[in-house]
C-alpha positions in Angstrom: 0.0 0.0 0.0 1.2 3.3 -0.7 2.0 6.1 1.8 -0.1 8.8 2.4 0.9 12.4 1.0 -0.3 15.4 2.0 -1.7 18.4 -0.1 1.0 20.1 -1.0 -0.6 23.0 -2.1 -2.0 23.3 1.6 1.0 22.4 3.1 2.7 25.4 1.7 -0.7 27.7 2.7 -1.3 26.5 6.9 0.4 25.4 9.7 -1.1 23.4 12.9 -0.6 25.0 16.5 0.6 22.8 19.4 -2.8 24.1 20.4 -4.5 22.4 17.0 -6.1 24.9 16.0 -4.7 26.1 12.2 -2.5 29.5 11.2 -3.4 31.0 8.0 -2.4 34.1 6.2 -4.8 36.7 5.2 -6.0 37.2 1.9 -6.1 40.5 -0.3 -2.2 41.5 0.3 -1.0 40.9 -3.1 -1.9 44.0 -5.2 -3.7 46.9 -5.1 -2.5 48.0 -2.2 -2.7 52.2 -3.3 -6.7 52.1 -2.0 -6.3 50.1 0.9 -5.4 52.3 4.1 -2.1 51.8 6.0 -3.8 50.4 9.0 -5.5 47.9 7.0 -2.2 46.8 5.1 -0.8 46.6 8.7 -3.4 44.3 9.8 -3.6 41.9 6.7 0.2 41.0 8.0 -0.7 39.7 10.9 -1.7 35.6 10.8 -5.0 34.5 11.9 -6.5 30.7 12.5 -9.0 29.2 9.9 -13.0 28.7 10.6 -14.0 26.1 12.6 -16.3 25.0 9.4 -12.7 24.6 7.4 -10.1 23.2 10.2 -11.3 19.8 9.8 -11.3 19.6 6.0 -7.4 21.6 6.0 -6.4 18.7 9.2 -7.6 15.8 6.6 -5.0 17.5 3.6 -2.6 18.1 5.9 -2.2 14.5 6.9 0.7 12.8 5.9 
């Protein structure tokens, strides 16, 4: 039987807390940035944790 990979693409995007809950980056920092306030920019840095809704089906790609 073959080994079990995980999603790549997912591996690259979250990472899973000692806690368990799941780190994510926030989206809309790529471009356009001229309209979007300083403040806003500032806060789109910082990392935040994925819905409860989506943890379980990001836990499941992340599996190796």
């Amino acid at each position: 039987m073959p080994k079990m990979k995980s999603h790549r693409g997912a591996a690259k995007r979250f990472k899973v807390k000692k806690s368990g809950t799941i780190k994510r980056a926030k989206a809309f920092k790529s471009h356009i940035l001229n309209k979007k306030s300083a403040k806003r920019k500032r806060n789109l840095r910082k990392a935040t944790s994925t819905a409860p809704a989506n943890a379980k089906v990001v836990k499941k790609m992340l599996m190796k």
